[in-house]
N, C-alpha and C positions, 0 to 999 in steps of 0.2 A: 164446145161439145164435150159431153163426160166421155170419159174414156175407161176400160175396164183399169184394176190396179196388175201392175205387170207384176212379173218373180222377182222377190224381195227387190220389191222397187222401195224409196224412203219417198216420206214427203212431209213438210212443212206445217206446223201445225195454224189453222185455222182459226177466227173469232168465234166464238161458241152461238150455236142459233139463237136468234131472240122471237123463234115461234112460239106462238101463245100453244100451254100444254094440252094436247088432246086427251082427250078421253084414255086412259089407258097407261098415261106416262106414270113410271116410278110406280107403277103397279106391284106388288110384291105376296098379293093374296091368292094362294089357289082356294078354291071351289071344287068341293069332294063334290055336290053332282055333275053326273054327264060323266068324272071320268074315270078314265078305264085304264087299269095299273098293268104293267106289265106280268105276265104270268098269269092274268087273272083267265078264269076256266072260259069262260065265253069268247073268250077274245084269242083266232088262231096264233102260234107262236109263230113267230119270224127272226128269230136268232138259227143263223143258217152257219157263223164263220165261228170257230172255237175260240174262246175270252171274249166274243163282245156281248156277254148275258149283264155286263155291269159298264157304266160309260162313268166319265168325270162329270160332262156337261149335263144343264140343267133341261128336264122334259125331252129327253134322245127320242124318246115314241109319241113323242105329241100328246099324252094320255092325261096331261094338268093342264086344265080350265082355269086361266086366270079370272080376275073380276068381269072384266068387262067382256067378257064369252071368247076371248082370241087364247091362242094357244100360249102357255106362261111360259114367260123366259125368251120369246124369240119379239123380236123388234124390229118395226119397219124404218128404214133407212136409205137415203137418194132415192126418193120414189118423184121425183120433177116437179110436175106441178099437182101432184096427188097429196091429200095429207095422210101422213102414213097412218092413222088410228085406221084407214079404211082400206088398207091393204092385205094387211094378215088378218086371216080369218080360219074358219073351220071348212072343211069341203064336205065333211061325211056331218049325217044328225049324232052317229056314235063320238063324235068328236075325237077322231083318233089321227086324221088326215090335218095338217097344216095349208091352207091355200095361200098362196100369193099373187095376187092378181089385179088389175089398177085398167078400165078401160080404154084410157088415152094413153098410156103412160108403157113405153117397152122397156124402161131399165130401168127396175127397181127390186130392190134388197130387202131379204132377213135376215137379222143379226143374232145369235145366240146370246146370255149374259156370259160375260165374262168368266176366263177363268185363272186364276194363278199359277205359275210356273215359276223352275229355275232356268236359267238360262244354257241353252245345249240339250234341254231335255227330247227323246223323242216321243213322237206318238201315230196310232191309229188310226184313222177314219172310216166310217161305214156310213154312207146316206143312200136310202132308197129313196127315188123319183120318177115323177112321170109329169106328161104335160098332157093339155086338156085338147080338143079337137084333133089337128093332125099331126104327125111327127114334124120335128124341126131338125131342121140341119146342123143346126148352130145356134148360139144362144144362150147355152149353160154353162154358168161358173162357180164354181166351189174354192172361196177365199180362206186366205187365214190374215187375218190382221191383229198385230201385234203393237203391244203398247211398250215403252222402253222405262217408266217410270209406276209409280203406283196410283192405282184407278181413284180417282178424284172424288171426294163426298158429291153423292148423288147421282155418280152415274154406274152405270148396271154392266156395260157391253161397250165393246171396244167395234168402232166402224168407218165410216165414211163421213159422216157427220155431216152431211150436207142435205137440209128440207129432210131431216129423219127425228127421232124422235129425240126427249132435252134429255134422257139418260144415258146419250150416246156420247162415249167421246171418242175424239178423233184417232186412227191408227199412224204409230210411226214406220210398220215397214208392212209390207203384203208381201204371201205369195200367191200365187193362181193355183191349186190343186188340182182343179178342174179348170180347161184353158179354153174356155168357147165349145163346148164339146156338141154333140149331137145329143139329142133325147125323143123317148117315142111313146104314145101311150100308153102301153105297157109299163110295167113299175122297173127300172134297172136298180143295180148295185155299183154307185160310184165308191171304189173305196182305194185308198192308197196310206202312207207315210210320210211325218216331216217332221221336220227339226227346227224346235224354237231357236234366236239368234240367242248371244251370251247374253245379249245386255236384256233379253223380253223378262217382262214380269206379269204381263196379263196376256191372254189371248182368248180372241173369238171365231168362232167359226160362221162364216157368211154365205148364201145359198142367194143368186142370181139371176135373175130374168132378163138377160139382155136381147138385143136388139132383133137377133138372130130369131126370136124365139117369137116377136112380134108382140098380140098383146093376148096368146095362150096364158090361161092360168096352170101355173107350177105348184105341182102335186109335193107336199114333203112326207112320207107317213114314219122316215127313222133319219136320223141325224148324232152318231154318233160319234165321241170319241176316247178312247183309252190311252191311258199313258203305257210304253213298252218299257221292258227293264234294259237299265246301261249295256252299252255294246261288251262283248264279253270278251277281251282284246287276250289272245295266246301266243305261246314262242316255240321255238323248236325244243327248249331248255338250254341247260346247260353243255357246250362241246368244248372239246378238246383233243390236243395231238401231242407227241411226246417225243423228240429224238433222243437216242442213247446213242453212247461211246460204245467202243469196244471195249476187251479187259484191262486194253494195254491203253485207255483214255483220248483213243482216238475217232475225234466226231465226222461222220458223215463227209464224204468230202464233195468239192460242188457246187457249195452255200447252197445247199438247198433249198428250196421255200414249200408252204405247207399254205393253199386259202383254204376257210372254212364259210359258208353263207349261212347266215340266221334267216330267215323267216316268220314275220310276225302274222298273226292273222286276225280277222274280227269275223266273230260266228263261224269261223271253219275255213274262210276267203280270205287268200292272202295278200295283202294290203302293203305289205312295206319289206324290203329283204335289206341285207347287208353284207359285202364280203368284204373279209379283212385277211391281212398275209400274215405271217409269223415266216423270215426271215432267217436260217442258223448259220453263223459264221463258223465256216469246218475249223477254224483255228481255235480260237476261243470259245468254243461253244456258246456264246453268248448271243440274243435275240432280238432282229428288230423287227419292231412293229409299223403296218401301214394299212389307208383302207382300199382298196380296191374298186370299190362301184358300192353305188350305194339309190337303190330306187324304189317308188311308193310315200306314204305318208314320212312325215320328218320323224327322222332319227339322230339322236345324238350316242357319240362315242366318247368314251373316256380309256385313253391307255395309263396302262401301270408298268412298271419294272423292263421298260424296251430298254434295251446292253445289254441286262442280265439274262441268268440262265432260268427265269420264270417271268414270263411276261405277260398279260392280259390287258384284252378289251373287257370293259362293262358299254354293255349298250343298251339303249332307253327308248324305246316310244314315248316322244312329245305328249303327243295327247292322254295318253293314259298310265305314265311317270313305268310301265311295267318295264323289266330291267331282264338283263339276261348276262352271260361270263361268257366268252370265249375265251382260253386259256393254251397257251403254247409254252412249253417245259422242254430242260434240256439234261436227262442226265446221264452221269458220268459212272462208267460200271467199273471203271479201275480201281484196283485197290488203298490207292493213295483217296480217289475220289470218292469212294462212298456211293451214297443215294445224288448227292450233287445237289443242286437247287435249280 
């Protein structure tokens, strides 16, 4: 029995179909009649969310007629015992509406062509749908299948690759963006974010008719997705604490100790902290260093100059190499001492 692809599940790659080519494969011609470009004055706008007026993927609005009248760029894939040239079609005569719909057949896939990435990139999603007769409970899924090498002459879209079409080729990890969800004749807004693996180099976006959904045809009329800019990783800056002598060169007494916590954060949200001691031995004035607690994404520390009377942490967020000083100082106001080190 198929089964949906779970969050970043892996799988094994397949013998490639030996189905004879339908009508439609390796199609790469659109056909200016019939369609209908985004922005164009007839056609009401439906950019509702701020930045998604431009996508990566190919045909987001359904608005390019391939050759063979099906919506260009999206591909039928694990359609059973359907042959996919007869699954994706047009729903509206404007030809703005993507259908997916197979009358024996309740689990069957659209695939978007492919697209290139670097690995860790994030991104976007926006897709409006709806289903045809009555609401379903369950039954829609919104994939991302990812490819870990480079897309193979002659194929277009990265998918399932099972009774789909011959320019598919198979995905090495899925996640589920949409996990069996509900859908109702009304058009909704599925939309959320996700992060390609390191190693992806292509990825497609896949739209679902599972079981849940029976053998209702599934509305697409937007299918979008934008790439977002690098997480934008902050620190509290640079801190620092200072003990002095007295005139007469005498430190603190006590051994006092002095923590300081760093604070790293991504978009404003604090992600990873760090507290370290700085240590003043009242005799020598001299400084040792240690870390304290340390929680959130990985941090590395590096100390400098602990004995002495100037000692620091540099410390790193892993992922994004950004660095920050905490610095503990020890000086001496007597006259023999000076400013001290």
């Amino acid at each position: 029995m198929r089964t949906a692809a779970s969050w970043r599940s892996y799988r094994p790659k397949t013998a490639a179909s030996t189905r004879t080519p339908a009508v439609g494969d390796y199609d790469t011609t659109v056909t200016a009649p019939g369609a209908v470009t985004p922005g164009d004055p007839g056609q009401p706008p439906r950019i509702d969310i701020p930045g998604f007026s431009i996508g990566l993927n190919t045909n987001p609005f359904m608005s390019q007629v391939a050759q063979d009248g099906r919506p260009f760029g999206w591909f039928a894939d694990d359609v059973g015992t359907g042959d996919p040239a007869d699954v994706i079609s047009f729903e509206d005569v404007n030809k703005t509406i993507m259908k997916l719909y197979h009358a024996s057949d309740a689990q069957i896939r659209a695939v978007n062509a492919a697209m290139a990435t670097a690995g860790n990139k994030r991104y976007r999603y926006l897709i409006e749908a709806k289903c045809s007769g009555t609401n379903a409970a369950s039954g829609f899924f919104v994939q991302l299948l990812e490819l870990e090498s480079d897309l193979p002459a002659g194929k277009n879209a990265v998918g399932v690759d099972t009774n789909g079409e011959d320019n598919i080729e198979a995905f090495d990890v899925a996640q589920n963006l949409q996990n069996n969800v509900a859908i109702t004749t009304s058009w909704q807004t599925f939309s959320g974010e996700f992060v390609v693996g390191a190693d992806t180099e292509y990825f497609s976006l896949l739209v679902l008719n599972w079981t849940g959904m029976g053998t209702r045809e599934l509305h697409v009329r937007k299918a979008l997705v934008i790439e977002l800019p690098g997480d934008r990783i902050t620190h509290d800056g640079p801190r620092s604490f200072e003990w002095q002598s007295d005139t007469s060169g005498t430190w603190p007494a006590g051994n006092p100790t002095q923590d300081i916590t760093v604070n790293f954060y991504r978009d404003g949200v604090e992600i990873a902290d760090m507290t370290v001691r700085g240590a003043l031995n009242s005799t020598t004035g001299n400084i040792t260093l240690s870390v304290q607690s340390e929680t959130g994404e990985a941090l590395t520390e590096t100390a400098n100059g602990s004995g002495t009377q100037l000692a620091y942490y540099d410390i790193q967020h892993d992922d994004s190499d950004l660095q920050t000083r905490v610095t503990f100082s020890a000086r001496d106001l007597s006259a023999s001492g000076g400013m001290g080190k």
